[in-house]
C-alpha positions in Angstrom: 35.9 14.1 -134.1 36.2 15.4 -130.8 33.0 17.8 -129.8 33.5 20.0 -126.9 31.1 22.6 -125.3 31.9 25.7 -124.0 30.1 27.2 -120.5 29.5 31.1 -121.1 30.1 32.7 -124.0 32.0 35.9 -122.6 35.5 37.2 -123.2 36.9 34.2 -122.7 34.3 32.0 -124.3 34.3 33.7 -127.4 38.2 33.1 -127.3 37.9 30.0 -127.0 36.0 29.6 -130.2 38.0 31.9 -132.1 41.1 30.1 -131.5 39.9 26.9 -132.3 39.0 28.6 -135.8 41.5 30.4 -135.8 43.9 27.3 -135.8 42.5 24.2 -136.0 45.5 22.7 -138.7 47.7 23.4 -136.2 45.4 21.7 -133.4 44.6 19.0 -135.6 48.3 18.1 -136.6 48.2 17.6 -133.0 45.1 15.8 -132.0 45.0 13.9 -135.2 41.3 14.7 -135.1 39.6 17.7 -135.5 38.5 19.5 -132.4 34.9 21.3 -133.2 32.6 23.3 -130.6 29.4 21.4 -130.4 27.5 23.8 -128.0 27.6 27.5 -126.4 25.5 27.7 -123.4 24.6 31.3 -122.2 21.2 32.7 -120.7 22.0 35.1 -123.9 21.2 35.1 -127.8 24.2 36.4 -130.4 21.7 36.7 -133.1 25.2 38.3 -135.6 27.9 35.6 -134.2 28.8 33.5 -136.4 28.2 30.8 -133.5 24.7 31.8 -132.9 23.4 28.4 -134.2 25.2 26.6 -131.3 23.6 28.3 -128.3 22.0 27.0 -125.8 20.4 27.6 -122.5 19.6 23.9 -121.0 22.6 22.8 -119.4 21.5 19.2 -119.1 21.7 18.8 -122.8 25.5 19.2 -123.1 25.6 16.7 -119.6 22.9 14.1 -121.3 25.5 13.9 -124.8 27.5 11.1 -124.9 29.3 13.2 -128.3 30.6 15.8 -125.6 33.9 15.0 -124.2 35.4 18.0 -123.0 33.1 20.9 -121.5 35.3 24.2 -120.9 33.8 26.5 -118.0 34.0 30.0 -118.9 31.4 31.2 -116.5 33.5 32.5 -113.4 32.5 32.6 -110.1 31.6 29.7 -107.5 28.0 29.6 -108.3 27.0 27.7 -110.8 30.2 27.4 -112.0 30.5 24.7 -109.7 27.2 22.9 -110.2 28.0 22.6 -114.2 31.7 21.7 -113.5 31.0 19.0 -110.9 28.1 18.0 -112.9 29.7 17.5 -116.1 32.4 15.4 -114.0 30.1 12.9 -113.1 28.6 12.8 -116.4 32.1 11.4 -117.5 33.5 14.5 -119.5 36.6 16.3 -118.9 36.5 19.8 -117.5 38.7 22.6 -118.8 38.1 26.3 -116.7 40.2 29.8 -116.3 38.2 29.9 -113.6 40.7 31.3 -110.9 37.6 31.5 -108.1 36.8 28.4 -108.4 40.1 26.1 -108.5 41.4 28.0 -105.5 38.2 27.8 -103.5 37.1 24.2 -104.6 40.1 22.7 -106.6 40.5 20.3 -104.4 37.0 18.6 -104.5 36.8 19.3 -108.0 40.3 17.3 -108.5 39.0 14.5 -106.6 35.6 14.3 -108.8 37.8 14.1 -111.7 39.8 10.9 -110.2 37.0 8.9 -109.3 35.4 9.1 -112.5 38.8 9.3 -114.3 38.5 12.2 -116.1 40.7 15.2 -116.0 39.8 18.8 -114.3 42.5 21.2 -116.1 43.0 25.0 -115.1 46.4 26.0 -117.0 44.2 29.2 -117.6 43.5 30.4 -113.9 46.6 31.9 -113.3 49.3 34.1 -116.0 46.7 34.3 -118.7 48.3 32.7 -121.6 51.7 32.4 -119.9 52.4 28.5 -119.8 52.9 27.8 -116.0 50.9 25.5 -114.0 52.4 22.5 -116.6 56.0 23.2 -116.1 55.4 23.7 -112.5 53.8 20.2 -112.1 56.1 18.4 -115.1 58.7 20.1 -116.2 60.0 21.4 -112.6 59.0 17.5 -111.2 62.6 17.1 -110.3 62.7 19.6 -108.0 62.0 20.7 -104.2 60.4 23.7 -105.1 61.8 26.5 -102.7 59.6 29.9 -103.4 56.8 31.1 -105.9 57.2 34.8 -106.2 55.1 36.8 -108.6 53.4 39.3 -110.4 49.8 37.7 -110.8 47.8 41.2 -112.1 48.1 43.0 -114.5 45.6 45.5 -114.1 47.4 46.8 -110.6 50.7 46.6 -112.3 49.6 49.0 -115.1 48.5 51.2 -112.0 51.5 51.0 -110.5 53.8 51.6 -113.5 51.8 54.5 -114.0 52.3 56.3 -110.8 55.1 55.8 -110.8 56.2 56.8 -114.7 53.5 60.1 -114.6 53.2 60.6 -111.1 50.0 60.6 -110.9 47.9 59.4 -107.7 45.9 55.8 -107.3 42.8 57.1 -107.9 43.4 58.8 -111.2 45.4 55.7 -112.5 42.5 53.8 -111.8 40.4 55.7 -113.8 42.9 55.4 -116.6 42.7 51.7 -116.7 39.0 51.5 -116.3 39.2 53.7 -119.5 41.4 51.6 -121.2 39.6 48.4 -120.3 42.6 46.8 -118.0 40.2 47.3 -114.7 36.5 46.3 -114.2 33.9 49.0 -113.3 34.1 47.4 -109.5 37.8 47.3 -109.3 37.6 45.3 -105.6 39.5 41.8 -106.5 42.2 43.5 -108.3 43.3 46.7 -106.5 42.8 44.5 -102.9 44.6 42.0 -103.6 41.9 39.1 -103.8 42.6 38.2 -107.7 46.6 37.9 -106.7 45.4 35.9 -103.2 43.4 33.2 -105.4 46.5 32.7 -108.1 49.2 32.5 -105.6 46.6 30.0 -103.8 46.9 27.4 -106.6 50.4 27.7 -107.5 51.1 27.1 -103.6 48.8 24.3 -104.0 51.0 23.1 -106.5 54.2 23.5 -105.6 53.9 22.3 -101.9 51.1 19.8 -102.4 48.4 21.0 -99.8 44.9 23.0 -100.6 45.1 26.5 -99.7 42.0 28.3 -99.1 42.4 31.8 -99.8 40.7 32.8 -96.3 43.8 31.6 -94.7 46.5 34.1 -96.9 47.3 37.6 -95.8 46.2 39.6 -98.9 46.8 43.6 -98.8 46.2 45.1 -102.0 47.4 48.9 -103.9 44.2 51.5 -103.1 46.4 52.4 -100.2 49.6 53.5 -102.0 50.0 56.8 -101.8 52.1 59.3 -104.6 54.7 59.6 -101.2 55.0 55.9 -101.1 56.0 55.9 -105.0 58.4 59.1 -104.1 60.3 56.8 -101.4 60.4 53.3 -103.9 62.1 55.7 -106.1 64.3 57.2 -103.8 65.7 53.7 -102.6 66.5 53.4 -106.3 63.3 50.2 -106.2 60.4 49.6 -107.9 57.0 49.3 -106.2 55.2 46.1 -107.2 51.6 44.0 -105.9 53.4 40.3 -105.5 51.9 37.0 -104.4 54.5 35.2 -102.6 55.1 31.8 -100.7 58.1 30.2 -99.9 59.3 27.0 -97.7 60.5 27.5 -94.2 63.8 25.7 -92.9 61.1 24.2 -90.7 59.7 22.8 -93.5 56.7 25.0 -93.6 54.9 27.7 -96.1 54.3 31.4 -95.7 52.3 32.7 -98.4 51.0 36.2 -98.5 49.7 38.9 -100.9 51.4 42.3 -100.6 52.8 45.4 -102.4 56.6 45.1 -101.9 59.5 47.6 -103.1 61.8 45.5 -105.3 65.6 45.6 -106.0 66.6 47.0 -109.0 68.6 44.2 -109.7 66.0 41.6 -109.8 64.0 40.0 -112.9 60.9 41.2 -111.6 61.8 44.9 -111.3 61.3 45.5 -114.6 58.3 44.2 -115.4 55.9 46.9 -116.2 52.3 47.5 -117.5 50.0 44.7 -117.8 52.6 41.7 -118.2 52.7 38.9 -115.7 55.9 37.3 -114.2 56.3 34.3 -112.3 60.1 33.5 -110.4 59.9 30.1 -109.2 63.3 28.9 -107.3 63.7 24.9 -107.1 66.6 23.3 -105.3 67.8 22.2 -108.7 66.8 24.4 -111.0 67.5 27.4 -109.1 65.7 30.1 -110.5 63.2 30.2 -113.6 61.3 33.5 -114.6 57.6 32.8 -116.7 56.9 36.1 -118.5 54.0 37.4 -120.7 50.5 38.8 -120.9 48.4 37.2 -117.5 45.0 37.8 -119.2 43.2 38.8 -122.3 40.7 37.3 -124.8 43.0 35.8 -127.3 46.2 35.0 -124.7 43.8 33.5 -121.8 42.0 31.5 -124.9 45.3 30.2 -125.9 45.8 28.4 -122.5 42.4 26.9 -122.5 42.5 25.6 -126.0 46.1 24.1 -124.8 44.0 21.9 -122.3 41.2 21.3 -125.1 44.1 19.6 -126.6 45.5 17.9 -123.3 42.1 16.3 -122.6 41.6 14.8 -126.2 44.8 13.3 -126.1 44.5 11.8 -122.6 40.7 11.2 -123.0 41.2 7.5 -121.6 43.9 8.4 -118.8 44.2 11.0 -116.3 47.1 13.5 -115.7 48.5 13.5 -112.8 47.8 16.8 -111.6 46.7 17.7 -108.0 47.1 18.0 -104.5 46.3 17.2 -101.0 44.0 18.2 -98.1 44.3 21.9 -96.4 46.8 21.0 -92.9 46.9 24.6 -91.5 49.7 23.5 -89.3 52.0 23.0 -92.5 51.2 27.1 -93.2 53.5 29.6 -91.3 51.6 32.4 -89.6 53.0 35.7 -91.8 52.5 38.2 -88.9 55.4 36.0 -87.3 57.8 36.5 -90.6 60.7 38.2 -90.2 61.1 40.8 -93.8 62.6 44.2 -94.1 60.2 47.2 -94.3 60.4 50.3 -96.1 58.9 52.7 -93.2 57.3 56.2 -93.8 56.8 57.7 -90.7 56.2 61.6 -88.8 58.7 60.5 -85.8 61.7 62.4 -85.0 65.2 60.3 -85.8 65.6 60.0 -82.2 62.0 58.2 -81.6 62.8 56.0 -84.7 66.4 54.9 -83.5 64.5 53.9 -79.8 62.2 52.2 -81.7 63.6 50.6 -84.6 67.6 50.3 -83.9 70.0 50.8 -86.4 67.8 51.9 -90.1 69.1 52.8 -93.5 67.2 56.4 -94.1 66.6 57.1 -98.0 68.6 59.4 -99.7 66.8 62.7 -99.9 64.2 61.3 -96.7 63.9 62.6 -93.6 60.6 60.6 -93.5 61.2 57.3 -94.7 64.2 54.1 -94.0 64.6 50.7 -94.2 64.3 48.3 -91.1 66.4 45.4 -90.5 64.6 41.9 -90.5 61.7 42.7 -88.3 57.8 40.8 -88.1 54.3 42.2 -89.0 53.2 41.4 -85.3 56.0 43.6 -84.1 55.1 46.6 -86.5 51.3 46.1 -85.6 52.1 46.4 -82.3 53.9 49.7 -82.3 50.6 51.1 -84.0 48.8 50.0 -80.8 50.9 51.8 -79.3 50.6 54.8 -81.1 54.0 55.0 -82.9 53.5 57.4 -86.2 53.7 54.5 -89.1 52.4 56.2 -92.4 53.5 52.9 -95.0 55.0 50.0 -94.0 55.7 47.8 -97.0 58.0 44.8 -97.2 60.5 44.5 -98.9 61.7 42.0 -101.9 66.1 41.7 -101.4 
């Protein structure tokens, strides 16, 4: 029998346990053992689960069993999140988190405490939810030179998004609505600016070009300043308006990656991904492009991906998977300011300013107020704000 323990008995937690109830034949068929949850820790009682015999609140039991092989983190955070996982490393058990926080801030560390006491630190869960993606980025897409990472990585600022655009209602009220519904915490902060996106598109850059990325060193701009005129002009360009985390490989061989709301062709996969569905495009030199689609959180979906690594780490218990990367080189990262993109501009200047300015621009059908620049850099629109050139929006634009 293989006895795991699960860290935090939350959302995902309780997940986590369900779905190993849920469908342990199938897991079993699989493992060829069954797969049982030994112990809950929490700082909480759940006097009417039908787990509340398992919980604990002394961490150091779970570390002290030699019966424990796999510990799954489900606490969040880098507090002591961190001391449990790096502890129960060196105690000789495999680690299995969702924990997005943590992998992009110390996955790196935590990666190389996992191969020096050959056990495995697995994270399928930390970005797309339930949407199998970090595996068939590392095995299945091996082959490949892996070109750009484009995605949708939140669903909660999707919903938002679909929404003002489908009622035409404002940020603030769309919030509310998904607060209501559950899709959006009561502090909103890592979603709606960006910083849930910045950690995902931190670990699948890590990934897919080899080297740590700290999410300190992306440019992250989230959705609370999207305005009902903003949705208005995506519209009129015949676009939808989407939050994407994005990196892609240089000819000079390096990586820009970046957080930002972007208007996107109509044409392409990721236009039409609405609500709170995930997508992932990634483009390899071989493959050419793949599109991952489903729901990027929820009890039972995110559950589903952390019981998948469950299974990895009892059938590997004696060998390590090969997943993992290298140390942060900030000269491999391209500085984004210094990107050339295409902007969708909203501005209170007269045509004849914006010509000076700007050149030759593609105005929106029906806008006097708003075009699209040719291939033009960040540091070059900051600097016409110092300046004191009218920009209202300036978002980027996905061809």
């Amino acid at each position: 029998m293989a006895n795991i323990a699960i860290l935090g008995f939350g959302t995902v937690g309780s997940g986590v346990a369900e779905v190993l109830d849920m469908n342990q034949a199938e897991i079993r068929r699989r493992t060829e053992e069954p797969v049982a949850v030994k112990y809950i820790l929490d700082t909480r009682e759940f006097p009417d689960s039908p787990y509340a015999h398992l919980v604990i609140h002394d961490f150091s039991v779970i570390e002290q069993d030699p019966e424990v092989s796999v510990v799954v983190e489900c606490i969040g955070g880098c507090g002591v999140a961190l001391d449990f996982t790096s502890r129960a490393l060196k105690a000789g058990k495999h680690v299995v988190t969702s924990n997005k926080a943590l992998v992009a801030a110390h996955g790196l560390e935590l990666l190389e405490l996992a191969r020096q006491n050959n056990r495995n630190f697995l994270f399928e869960a930390s970005v797309g939810g339930g949407i199998p993606l970090l595996r068939p980025l590392s095995f299945c897409l091996a082959g490949n030179r892996i070109e750009e990472i484009c995605g949708i990585l939140n669903g909660t600022t999707n919903y938002i998004l679909t929404k003002m655009i489908h009622e035409n209602r404002n940020f603030d009220d769309m919030l509310r609505r998904a607060q209501e519904k559950g899709y959006a915490e009561a502090d909103p902060t890592a979603d709606v600016e960006g910083l849930d996106a910045c950690r995902k598109i931190c670990i699948l850059a890590a990934l897919a070009f080899g080297r740590h990325v700290y999410p300190e060193q992306v440019y992250t701009c989230g959705i609370s300043g999207i305005t009902t005129e903003d949705v208005a002009c995506a519209e009129a360009a015949g676009m939808a308006l989407k939050l994407l985390g994005r990196t892609f490989r240089q000819e000079d061989g390096r990586f820009v990656i970046y957080v930002s709301p972007h208007l996107v062709l109509s044409d392409r996969p990721l236009a039409s991904v609405d609500g709170v569905f995930n997508a992932v495009l990634i483009r390899g030199n071989a493959v050419g492009e793949v599109m991952f689609y489903g729901r990027g959180a929820g009890k039972l979906p995110t559950a589903s991906a952390v019981v998948g690594d469950v299974v990895d780490c009892v059938l590997h218990n004696d060998k390590r998977r090969s997943l993992g990367w290298g140390e942060s080189r900030p000269a491999d990262l391209a500085d984004f300011s210094q990107v050339p993109l295409r902007w969708m501009i909203r501005t209170r200047a007269a045509s004849g300013a914006v010509g000076a300015v700007f050149g030759q621009v593609e105005y929106l059908p029906g806008r006097k107020d708003a075009f699209l620049t040719a291939p033009m850099t960040k540091a070059a629109l900051d600097g016409l704000r110092e300046k004191g050139f009218s920009l209202l929006s300036a978002i980027p634009v996905l061809s």
